[in-house]
NUFIKE-488142 format. One record per atom (N, C-alpha, C, O, CB): residue in one letter; atom name; x, y negated, z. Coordinates in steps of 0.05 Angstrom, whole numbers. Glycine has a CB too. Example, Ala and Ser with C-alpha at 12.3 -4.5 7.8 and 13.67 -1.06 7.14 Angstrom:
<recs>
+---------+-------+--------+--------+--------+
: residuo : atomo :      u :      v :      w :
+---------+-------+--------+--------+--------+
:       A :     N :    264 :    114 :    156 :
:       A :    CA :    246 :     90 :    156 :
:       A :     C :    264 :     66 :    156 :
:       A :     O :    285 :     66 :    169 :
:       A :    CB :    226 :     89 :    181 :
:       S :     N :    257 :     45 :    142 :
:       S :    CA :    273 :     21 :    143 :
:       S :     C :    258 :     -1 :    157 :
:       S :     O :    268 :    -23 :    161 :
:       S :    CB :    282 :     12 :    114 :
+---------+-------+--------+--------+--------+
</recs>
This chain:
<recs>
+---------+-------+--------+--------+--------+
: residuo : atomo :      u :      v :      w :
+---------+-------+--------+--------+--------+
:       X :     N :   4070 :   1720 :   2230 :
:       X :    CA :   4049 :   1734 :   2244 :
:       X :     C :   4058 :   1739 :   2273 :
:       X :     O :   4081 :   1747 :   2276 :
:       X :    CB :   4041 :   1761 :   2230 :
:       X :     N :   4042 :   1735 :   2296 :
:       X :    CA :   4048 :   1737 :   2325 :
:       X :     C :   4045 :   1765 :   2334 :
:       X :     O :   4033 :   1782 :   2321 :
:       X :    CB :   4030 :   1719 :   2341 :
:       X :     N :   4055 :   1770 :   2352 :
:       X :    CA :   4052 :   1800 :   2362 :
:       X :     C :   4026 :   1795 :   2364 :
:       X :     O :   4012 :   1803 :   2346 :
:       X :    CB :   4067 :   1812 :   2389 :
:       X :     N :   4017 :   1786 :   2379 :
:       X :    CA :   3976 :   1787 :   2383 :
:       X :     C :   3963 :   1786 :   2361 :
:       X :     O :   3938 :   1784 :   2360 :
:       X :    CB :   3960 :   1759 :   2398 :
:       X :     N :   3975 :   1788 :   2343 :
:       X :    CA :   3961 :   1790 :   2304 :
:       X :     C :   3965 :   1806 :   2297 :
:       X :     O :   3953 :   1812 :   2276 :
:       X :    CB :   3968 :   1775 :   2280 :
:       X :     N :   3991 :   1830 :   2310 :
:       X :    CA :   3988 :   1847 :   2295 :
:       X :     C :   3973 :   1875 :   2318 :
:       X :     O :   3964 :   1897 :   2313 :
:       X :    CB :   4018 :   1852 :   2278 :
:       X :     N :   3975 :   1863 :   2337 :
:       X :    CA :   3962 :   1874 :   2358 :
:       X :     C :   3930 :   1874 :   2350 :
:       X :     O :   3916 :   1894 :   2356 :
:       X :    CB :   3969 :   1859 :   2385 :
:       X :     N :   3921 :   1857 :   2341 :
:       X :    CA :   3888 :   1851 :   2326 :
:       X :     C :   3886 :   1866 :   2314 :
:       X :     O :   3872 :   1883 :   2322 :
:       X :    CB :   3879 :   1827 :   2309 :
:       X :     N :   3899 :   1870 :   2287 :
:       X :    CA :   3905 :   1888 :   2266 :
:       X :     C :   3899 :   1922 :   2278 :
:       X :     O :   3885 :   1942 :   2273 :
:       X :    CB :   3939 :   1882 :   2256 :
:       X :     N :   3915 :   1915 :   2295 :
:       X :    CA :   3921 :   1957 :   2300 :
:       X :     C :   3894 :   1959 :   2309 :
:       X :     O :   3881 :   1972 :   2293 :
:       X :    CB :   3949 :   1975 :   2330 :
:       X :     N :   3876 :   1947 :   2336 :
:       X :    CA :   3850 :   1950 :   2340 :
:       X :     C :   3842 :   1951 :   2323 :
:       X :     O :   3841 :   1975 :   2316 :
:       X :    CB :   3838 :   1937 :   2351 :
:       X :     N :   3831 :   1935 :   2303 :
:       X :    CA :   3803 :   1929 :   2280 :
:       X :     C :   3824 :   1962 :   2254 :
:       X :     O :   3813 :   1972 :   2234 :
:       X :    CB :   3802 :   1872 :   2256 :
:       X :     N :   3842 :   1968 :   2261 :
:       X :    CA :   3847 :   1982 :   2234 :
:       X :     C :   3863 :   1976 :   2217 :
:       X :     O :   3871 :   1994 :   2201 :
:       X :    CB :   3830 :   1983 :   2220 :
:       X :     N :   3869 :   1960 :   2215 :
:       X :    CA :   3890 :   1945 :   2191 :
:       X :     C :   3916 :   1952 :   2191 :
:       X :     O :   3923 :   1968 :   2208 :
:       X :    CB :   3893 :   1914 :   2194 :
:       X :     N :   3934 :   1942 :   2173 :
:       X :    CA :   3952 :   1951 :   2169 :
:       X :     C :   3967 :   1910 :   2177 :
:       X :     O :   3956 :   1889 :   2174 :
:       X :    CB :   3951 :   1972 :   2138 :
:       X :     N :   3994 :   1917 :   2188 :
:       X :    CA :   4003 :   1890 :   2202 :
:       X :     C :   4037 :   1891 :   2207 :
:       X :     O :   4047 :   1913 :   2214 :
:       X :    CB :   3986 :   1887 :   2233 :
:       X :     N :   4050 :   1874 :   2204 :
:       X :    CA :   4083 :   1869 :   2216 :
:       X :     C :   4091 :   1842 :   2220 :
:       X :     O :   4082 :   1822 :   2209 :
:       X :    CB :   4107 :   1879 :   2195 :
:       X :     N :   4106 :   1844 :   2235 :
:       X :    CA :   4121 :   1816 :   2240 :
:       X :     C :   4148 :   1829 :   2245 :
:       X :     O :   4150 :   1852 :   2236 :
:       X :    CB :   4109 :   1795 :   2269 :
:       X :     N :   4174 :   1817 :   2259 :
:       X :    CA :   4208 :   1829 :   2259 :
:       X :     C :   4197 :   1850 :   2271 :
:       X :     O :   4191 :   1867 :   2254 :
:       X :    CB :   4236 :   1812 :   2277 :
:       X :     N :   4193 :   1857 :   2297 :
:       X :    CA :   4193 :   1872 :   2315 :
:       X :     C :   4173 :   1899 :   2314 :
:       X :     O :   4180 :   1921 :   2322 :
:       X :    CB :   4191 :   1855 :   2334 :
:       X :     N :   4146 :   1892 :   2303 :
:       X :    CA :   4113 :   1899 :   2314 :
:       X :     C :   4104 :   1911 :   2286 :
:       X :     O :   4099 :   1898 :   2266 :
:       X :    CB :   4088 :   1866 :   2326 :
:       X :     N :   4105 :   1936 :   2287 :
:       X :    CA :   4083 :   1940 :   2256 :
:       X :     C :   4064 :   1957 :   2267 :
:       X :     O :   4067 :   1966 :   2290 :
:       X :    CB :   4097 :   1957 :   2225 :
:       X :     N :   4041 :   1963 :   2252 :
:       X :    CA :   4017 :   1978 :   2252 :
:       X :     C :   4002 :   1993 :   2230 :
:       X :     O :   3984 :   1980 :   2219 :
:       X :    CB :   4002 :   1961 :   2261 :
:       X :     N :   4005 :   2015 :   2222 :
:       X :    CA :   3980 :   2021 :   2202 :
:       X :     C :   3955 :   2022 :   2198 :
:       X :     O :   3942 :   2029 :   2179 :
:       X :    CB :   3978 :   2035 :   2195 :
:       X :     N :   3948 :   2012 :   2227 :
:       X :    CA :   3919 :   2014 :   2232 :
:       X :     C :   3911 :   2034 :   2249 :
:       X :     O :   3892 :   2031 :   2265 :
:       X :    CB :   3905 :   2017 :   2208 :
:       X :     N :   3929 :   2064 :   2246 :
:       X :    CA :   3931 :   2078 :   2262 :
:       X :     C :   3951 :   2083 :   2289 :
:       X :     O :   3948 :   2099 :   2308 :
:       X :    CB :   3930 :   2092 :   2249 :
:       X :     N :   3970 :   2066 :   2283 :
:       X :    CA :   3988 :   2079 :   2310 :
:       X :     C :   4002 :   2040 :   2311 :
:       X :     O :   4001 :   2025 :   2291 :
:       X :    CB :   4022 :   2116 :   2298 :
:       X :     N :   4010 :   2033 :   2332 :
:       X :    CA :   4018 :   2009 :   2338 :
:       X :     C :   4051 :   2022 :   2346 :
:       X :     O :   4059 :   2042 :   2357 :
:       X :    CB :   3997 :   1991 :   2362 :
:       X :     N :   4064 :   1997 :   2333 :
:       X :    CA :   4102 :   2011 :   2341 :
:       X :     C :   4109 :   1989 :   2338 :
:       X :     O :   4105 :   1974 :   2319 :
:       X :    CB :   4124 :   2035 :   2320 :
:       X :     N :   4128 :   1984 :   2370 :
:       X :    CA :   4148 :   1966 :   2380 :
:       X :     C :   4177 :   1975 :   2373 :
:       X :     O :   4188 :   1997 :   2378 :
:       X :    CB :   4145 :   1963 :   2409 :
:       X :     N :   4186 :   1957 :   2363 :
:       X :    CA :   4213 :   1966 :   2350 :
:       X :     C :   4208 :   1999 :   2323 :
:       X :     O :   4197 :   1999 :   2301 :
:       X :    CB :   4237 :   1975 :   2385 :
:       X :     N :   4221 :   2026 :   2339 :
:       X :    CA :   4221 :   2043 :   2323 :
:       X :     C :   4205 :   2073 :   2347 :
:       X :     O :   4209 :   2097 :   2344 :
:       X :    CB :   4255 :   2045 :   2309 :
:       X :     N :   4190 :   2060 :   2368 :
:       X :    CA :   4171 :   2072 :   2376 :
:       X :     C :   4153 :   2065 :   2387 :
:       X :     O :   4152 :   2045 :   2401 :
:       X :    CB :   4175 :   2084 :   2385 :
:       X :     N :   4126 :   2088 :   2380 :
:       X :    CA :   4096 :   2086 :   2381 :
:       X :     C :   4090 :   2083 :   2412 :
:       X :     O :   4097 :   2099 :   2430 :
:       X :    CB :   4081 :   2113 :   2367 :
:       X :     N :   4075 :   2057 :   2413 :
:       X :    CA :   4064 :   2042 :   2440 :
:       X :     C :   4045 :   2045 :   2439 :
:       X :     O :   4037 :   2036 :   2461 :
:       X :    CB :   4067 :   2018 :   2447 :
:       X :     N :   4020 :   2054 :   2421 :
:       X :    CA :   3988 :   2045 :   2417 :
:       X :     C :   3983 :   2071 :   2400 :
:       X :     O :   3999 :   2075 :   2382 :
:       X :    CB :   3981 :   2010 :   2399 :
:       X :     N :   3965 :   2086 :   2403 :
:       X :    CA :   3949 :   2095 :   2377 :
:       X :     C :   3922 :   2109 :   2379 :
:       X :     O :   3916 :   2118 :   2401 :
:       X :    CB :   3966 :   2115 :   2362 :
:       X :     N :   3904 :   2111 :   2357 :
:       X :    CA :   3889 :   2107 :   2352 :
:       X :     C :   3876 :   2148 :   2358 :
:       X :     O :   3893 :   2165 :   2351 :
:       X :    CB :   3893 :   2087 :   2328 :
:       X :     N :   3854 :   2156 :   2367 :
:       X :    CA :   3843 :   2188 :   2372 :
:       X :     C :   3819 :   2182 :   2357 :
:       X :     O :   3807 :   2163 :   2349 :
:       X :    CB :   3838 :   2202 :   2407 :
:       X :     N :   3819 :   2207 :   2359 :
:       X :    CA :   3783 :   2212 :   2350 :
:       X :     C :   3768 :   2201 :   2379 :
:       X :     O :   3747 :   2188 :   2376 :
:       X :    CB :   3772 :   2255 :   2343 :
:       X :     N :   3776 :   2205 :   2403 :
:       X :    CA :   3762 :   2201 :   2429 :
:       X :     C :   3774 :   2162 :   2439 :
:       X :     O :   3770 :   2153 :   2461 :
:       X :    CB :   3775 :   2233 :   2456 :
:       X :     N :   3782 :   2154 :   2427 :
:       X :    CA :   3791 :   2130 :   2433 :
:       X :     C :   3821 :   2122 :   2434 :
:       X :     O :   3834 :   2130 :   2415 :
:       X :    CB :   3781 :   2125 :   2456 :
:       X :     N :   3833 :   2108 :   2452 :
:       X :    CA :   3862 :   2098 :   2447 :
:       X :     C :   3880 :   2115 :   2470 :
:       X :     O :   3874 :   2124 :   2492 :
:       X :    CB :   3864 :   2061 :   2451 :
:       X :     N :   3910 :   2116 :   2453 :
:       X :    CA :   3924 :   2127 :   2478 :
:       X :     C :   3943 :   2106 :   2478 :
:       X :     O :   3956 :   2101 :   2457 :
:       X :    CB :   3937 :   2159 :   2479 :
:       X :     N :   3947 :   2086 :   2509 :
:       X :    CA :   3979 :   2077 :   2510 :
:       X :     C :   3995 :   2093 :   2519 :
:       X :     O :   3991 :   2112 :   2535 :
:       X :    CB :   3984 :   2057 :   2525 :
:       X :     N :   4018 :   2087 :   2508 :
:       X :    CA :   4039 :   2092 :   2516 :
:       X :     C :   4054 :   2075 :   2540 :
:       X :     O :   4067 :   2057 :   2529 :
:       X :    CB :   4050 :   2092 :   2494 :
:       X :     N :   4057 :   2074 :   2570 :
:       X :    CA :   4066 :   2067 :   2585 :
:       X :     C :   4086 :   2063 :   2599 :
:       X :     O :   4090 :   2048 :   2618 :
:       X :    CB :   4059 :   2071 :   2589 :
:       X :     N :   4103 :   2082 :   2582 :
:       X :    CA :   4133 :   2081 :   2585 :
:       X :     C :   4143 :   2060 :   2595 :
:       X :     O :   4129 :   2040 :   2591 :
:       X :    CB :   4147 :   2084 :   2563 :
:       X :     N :   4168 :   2055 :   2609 :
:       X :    CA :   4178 :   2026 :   2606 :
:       X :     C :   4205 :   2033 :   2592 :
:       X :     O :   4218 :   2054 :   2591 :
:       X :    CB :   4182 :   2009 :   2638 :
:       X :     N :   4210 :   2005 :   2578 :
:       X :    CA :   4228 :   1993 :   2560 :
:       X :     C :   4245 :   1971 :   2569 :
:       X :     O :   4257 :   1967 :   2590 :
:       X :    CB :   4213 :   1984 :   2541 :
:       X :     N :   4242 :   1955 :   2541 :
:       X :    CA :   4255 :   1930 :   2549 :
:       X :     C :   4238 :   1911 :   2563 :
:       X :     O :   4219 :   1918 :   2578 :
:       X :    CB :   4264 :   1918 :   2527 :
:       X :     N :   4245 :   1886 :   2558 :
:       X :    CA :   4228 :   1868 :   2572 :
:       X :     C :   4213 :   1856 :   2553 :
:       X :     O :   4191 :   1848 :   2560 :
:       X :    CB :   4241 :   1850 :   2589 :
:       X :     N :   4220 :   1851 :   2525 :
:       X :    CA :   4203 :   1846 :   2500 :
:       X :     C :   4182 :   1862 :   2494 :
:       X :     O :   4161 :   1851 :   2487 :
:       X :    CB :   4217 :   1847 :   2478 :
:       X :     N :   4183 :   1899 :   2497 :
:       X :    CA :   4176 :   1916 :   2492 :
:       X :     C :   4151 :   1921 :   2515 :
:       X :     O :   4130 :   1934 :   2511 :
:       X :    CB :   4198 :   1932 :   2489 :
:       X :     N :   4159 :   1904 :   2545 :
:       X :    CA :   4136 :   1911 :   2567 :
:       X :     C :   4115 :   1894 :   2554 :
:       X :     O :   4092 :   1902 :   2550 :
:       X :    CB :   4142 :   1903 :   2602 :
:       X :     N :   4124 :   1865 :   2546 :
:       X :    CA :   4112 :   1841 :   2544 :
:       X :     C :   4087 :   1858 :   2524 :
:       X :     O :   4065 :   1861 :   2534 :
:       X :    CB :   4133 :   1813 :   2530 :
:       X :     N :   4091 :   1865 :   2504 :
:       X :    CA :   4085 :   1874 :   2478 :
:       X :     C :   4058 :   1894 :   2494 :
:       X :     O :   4034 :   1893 :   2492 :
:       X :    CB :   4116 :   1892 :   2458 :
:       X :     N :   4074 :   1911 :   2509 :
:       X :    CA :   4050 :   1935 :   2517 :
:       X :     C :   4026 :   1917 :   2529 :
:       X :     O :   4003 :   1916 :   2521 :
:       X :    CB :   4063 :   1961 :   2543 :
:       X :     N :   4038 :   1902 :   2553 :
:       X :    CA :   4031 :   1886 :   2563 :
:       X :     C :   3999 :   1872 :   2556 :
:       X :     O :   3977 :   1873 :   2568 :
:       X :    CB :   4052 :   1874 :   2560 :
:       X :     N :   4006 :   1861 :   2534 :
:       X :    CA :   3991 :   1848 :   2511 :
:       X :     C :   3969 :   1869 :   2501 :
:       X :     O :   3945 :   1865 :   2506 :
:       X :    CB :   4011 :   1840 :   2485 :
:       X :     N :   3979 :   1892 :   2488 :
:       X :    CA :   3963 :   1917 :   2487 :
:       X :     C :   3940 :   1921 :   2499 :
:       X :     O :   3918 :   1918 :   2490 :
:       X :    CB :   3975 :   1936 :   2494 :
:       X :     N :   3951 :   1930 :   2535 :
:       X :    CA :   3933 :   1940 :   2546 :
:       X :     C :   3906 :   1920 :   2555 :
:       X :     O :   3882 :   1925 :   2558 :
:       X :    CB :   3946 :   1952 :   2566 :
:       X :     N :   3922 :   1896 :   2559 :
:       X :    CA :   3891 :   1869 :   2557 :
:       X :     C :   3871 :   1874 :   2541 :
:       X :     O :   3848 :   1878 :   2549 :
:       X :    CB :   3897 :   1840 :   2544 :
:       X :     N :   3881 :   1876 :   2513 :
:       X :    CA :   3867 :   1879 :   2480 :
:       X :     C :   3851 :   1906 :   2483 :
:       X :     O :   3826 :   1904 :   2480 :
:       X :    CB :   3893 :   1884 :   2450 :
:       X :     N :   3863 :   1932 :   2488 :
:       X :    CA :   3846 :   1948 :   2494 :
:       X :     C :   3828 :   1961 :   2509 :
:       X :     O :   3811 :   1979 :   2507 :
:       X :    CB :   3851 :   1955 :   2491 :
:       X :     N :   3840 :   1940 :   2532 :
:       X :    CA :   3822 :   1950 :   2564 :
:       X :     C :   3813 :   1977 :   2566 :
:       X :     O :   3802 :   1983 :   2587 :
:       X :    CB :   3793 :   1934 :   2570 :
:       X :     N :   3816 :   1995 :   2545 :
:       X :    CA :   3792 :   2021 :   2553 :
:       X :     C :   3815 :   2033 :   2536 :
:       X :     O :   3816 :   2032 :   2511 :
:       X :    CB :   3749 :   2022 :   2541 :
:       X :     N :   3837 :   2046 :   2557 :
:       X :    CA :   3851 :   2074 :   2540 :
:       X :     C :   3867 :   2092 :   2558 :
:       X :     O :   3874 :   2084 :   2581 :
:       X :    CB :   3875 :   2065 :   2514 :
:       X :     N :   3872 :   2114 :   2549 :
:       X :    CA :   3885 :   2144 :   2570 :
:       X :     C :   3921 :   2131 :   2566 :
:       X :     O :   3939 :   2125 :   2549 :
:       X :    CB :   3877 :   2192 :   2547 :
:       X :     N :   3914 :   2131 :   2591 :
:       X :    CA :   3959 :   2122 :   2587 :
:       X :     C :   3975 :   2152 :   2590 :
:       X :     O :   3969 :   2171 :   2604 :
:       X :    CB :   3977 :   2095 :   2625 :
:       X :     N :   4003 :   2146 :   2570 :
:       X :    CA :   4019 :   2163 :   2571 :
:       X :     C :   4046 :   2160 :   2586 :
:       X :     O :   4051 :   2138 :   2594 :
:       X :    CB :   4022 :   2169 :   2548 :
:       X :     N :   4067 :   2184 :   2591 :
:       X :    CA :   4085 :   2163 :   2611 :
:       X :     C :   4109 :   2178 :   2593 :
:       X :     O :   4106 :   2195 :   2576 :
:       X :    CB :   4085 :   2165 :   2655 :
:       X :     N :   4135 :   2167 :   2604 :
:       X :    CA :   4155 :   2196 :   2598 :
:       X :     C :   4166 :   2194 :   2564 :
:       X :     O :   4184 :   2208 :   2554 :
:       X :    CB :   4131 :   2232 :   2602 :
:       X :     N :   4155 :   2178 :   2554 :
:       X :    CA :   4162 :   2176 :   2526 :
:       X :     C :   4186 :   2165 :   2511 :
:       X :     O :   4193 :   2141 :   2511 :
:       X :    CB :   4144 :   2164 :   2517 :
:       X :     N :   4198 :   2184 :   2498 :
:       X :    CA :   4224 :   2177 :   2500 :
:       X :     C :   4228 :   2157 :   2465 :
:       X :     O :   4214 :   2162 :   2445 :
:       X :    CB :   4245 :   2211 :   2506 :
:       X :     N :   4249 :   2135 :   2466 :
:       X :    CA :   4246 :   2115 :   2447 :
:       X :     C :   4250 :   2136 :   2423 :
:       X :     O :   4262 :   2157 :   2426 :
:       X :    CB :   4267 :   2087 :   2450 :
:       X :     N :   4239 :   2126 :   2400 :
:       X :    CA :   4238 :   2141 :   2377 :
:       X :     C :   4213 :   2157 :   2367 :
:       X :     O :   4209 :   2169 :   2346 :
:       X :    CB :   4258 :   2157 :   2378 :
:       X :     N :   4198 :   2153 :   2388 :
:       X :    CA :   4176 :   2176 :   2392 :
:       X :     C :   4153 :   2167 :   2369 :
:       X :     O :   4143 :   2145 :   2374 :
:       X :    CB :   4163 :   2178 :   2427 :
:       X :     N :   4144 :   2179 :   2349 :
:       X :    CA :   4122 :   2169 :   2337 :
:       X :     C :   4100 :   2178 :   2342 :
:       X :     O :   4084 :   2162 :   2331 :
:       X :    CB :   4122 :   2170 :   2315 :
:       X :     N :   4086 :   2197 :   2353 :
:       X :    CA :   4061 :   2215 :   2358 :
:       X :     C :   4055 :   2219 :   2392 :
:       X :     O :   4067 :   2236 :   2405 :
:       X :    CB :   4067 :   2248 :   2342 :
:       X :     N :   4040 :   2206 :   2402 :
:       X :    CA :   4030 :   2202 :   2429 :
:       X :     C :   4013 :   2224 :   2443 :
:       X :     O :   4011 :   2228 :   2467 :
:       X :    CB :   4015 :   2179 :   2430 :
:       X :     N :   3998 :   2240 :   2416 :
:       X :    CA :   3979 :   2254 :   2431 :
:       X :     C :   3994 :   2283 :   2444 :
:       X :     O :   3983 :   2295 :   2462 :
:       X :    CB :   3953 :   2260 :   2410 :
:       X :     N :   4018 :   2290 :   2432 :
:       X :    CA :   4027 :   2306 :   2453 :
:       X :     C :   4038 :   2305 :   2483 :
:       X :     O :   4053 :   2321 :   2495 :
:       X :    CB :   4040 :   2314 :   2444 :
:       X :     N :   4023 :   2277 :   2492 :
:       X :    CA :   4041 :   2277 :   2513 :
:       X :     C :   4020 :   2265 :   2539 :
:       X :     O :   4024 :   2250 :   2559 :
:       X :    CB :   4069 :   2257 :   2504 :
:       X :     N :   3997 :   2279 :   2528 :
:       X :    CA :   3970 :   2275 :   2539 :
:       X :     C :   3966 :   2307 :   2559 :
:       X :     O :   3946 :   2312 :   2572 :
:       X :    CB :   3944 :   2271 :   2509 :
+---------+-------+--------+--------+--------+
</recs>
């Protein structure tokens, strides 16, 4: 599965992994922190910068979702985005 498959996944809901990329449908996570997730009011990225696999990845994200509130400051490990809104 490609990162852009499981990037599909986290939009439509699904549940998704490949080595790096998993998703429950609700929250999208690069490596062992949350880059993407899912509100009652729409999407929050996470904007942080990372690695360079990890930008690529967001990267990819923010194309796919075009329409979301970015977060900054997020430190790796982090699973829950909306506190940082």
């Amino acid at each position: 599965m490609t990162n852009q498959d499981v990037i599909n996944a986290f939009v439509n809901g699904e549940s998704a992994s490949n080595r790096n990329m998993h998703t429950d449908g609700r929250k999208l996570w690069s490596y062992y922190t949350v880059i993407a997730q899912h509100t009652k009011d729409g999407f929050i990225m996470n904007d942080t910068r990372y690695s360079v696999s990890t930008s690529k990845v967001q990267s990819y994200t923010r194309y796919t979702l075009r329409t979301y509130k970015s977060v900054y400051n997020v430190p790796i490990g982090e699973y829950d985005l909306t506190k940082y809104m």
